[in-house]
C-alpha positions as CSV (number, residue, x, y, z in Angstrom):
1,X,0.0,0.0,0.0
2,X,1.5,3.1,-0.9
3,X,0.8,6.1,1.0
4,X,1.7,10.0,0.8
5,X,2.0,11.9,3.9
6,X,2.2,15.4,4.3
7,X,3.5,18.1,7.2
8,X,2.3,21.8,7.4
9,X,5.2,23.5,9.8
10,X,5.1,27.1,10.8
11,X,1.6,27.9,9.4
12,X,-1.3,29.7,11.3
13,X,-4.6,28.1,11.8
14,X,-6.0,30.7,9.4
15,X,-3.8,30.0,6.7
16,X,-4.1,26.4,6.9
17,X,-8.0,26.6,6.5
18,X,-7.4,28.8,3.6
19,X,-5.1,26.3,1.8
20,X,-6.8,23.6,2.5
21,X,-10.3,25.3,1.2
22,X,-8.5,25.6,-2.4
23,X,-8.7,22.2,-2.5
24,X,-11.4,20.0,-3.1
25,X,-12.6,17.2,-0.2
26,X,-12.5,13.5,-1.0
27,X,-15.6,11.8,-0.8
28,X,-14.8,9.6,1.6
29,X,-16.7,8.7,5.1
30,X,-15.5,6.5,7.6
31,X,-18.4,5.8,8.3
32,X,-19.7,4.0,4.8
33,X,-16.6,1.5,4.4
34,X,-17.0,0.0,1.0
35,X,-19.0,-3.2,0.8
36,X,-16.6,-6.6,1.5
37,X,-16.3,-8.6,-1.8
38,X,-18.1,-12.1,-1.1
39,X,-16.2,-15.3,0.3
40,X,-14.6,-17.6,-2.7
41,X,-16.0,-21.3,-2.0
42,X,-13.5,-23.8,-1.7
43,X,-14.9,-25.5,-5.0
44,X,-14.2,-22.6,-7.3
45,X,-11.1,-22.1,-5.8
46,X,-9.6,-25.0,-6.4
47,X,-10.5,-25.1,-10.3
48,X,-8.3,-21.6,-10.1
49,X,-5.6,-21.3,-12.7
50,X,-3.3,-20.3,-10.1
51,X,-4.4,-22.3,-7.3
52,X,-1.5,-24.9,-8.3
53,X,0.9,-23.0,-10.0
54,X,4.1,-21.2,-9.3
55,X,3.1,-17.3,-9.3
56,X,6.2,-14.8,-10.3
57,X,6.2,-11.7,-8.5
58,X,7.3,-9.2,-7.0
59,X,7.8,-9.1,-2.9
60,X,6.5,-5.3,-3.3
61,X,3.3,-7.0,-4.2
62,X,2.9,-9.7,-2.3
63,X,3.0,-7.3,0.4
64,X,0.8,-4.8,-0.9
65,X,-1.4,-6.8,-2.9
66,X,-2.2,-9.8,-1.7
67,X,-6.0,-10.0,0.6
68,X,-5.8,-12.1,3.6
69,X,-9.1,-13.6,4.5
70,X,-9.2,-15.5,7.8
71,X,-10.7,-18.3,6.6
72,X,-8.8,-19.5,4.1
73,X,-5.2,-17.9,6.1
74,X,-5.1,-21.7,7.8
75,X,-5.0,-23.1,4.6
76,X,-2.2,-21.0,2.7
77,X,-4.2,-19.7,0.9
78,X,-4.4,-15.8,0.0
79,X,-5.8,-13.9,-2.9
80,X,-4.6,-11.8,-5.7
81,X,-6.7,-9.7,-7.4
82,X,-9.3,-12.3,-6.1
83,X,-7.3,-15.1,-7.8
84,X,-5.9,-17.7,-5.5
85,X,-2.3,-17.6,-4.8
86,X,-0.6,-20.3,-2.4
87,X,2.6,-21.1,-4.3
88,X,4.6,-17.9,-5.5
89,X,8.4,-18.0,-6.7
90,X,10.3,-15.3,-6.1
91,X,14.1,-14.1,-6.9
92,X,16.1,-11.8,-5.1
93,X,19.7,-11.2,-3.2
94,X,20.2,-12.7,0.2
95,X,20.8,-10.3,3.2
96,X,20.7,-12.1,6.3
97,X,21.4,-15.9,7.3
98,X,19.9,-17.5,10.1
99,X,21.4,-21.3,10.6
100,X,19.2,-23.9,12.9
101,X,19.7,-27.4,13.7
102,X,16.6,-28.1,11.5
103,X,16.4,-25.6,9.3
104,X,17.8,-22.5,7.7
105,X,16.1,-19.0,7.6
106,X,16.9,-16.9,4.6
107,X,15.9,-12.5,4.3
108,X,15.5,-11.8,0.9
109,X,15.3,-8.7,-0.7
110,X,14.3,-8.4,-4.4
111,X,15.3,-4.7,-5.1
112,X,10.9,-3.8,-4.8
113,X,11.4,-2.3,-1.4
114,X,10.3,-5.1,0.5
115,X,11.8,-7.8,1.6
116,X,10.6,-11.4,3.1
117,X,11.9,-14.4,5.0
118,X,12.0,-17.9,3.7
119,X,12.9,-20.9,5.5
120,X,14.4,-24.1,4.3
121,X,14.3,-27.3,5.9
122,X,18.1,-29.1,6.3
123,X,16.5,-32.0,5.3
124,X,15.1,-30.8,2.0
125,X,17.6,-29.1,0.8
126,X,19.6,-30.0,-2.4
127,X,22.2,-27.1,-2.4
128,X,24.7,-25.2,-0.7
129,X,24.1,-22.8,2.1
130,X,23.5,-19.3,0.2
131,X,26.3,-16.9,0.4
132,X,25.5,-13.8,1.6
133,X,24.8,-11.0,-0.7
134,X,24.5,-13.9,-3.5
135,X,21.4,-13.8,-5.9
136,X,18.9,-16.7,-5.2
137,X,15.9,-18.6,-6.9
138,X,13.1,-19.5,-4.3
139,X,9.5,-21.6,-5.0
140,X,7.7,-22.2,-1.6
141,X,4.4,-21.8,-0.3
142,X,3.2,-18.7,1.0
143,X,2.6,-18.3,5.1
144,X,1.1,-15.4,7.6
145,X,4.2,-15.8,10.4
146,X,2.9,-12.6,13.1
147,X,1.0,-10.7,10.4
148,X,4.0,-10.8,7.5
149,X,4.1,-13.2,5.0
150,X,6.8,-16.1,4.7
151,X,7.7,-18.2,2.3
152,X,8.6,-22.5,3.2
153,X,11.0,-23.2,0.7
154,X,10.1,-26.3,-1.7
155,X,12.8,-24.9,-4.8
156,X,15.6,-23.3,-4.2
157,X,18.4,-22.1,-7.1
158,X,21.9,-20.7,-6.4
159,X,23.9,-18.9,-9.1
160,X,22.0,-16.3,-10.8
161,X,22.8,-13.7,-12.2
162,X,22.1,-9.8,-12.0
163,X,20.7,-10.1,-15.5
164,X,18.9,-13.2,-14.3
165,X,17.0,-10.7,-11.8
166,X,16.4,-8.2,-14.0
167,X,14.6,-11.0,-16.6
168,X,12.3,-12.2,-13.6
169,X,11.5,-8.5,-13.1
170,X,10.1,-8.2,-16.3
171,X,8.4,-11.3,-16.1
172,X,6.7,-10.8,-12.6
173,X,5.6,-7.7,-13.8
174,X,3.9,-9.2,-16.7
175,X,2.3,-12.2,-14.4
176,X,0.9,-9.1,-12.1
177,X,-0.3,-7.1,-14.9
178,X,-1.8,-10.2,-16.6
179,X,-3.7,-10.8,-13.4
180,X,-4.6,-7.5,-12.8
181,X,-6.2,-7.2,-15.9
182,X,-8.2,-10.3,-15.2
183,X,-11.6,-9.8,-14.1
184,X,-12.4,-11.6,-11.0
185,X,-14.6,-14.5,-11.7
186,X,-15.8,-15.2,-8.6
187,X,-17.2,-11.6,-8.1
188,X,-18.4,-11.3,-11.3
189,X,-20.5,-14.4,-11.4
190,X,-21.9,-13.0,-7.7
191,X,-22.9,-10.1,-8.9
192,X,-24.8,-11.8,-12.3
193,X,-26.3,-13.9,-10.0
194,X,-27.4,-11.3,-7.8
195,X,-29.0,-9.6,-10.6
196,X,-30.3,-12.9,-12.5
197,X,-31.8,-13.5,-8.6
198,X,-33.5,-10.2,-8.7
199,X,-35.1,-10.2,-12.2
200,X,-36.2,-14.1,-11.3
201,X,-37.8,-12.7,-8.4
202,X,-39.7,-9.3,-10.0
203,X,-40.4,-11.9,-13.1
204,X,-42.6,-14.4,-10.5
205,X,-43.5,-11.3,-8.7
206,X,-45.3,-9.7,-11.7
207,X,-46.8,-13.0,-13.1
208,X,-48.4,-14.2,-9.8
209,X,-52.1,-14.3,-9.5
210,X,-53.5,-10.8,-7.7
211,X,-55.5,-12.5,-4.3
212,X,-59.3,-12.0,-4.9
213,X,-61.0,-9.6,-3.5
């Protein structure tokens, strides 16, 4: 979520009211939050296109984009644009190194802004500890860890390449876009419903029998 924030230093009370009077008010009352979008159904979620596929992006937009709903958290499961998203693969430089008995922790920052920790299992892995500062490829399952997202590593790749970042840049732009650009089926077919509901009902409504008098 990007946000601007503005400070007024060193201006009277008059002043300000006049400034802020040259500009128009946004419509917006705290009061009338906008209407929740309704809950997927497990059913039509799993017939998802992404439901069980590797998602490129961006860690800037896994942070800013992705919708937590509380039911479906438990599962893994979060939503993109209203598309499913559980497994997402991700590329970025390592920053920090945690080392377990069990497992290893990576921090990974993709050059976005953001950055997000994955954890790999000892026992799962194929590779070679990391080096710091080295470029990595990571596939694993997304997780809410204390309100931040986390990745359990299923992939991992060592090796790359500043031009192999700057390829998956491109690319996880084009998978977000792509998405973006999707209408939501699950809304859409609510609202036709909705509607096809409505008409049904005024339809039975206008052909029923008046009671006699």
């Amino acid at each position: 979520m990007r946000t601007l924030e503005g400070t007024l230093h060193g201006s009277s009370s008059r002043s300000s009211s006049q400034s802020a009077a040259s500009y128009p008010s946004p419509r917006l009352s705290v009061m009338d939050p906008p209407p929740a979008a309704p809950l997927p159904k497990l059913r039509r979620i799993n017939r998802s296109e992404t439901y069980s596929r590797w998602v490129k992006l961006l860690l800037c937009d896994i942070a800013a984009s992705l919708r937590v709903i509380p039911e479906y958290a438990p599962r893994s499961t979060f939503f993109l644009h209203g598309h499913p998203v559980r497994w997402v693969h991700v590329v970025g430089t390592v920053t920090r190194v945690n080392e377990y008995e069990k497992r290893v922790v990576f921090t990974i920052d993709d050059g976005s802004g953001q950055t997000m920790d994955a954890v790999a299992q000892r026992s799962e892995m194929k590779t070679s500890i990391p080096k710091m500062h080295s470029i990595i490829k990571a596939r694993g399952q997304l997780e809410l860890v204390h309100g931040a997202f986390q990745m359990q590593i299923k992939e991992l790749g060592t090796g790359l390449t500043l031009d192999d970042q700057a390829q998956f840049w491109v690319q996880a732009a084009e998978s977000h876009e792509r998405l973006l650009k999707q209408k939501d089926d699950h809304n859409v077919k609510h609202v036709k419903r909705q509607k096809q509901g409505k008409r049904k009902e005024r339809s039975e409504k206008q052909q029923r029998p008046s009671e006699p008098s």
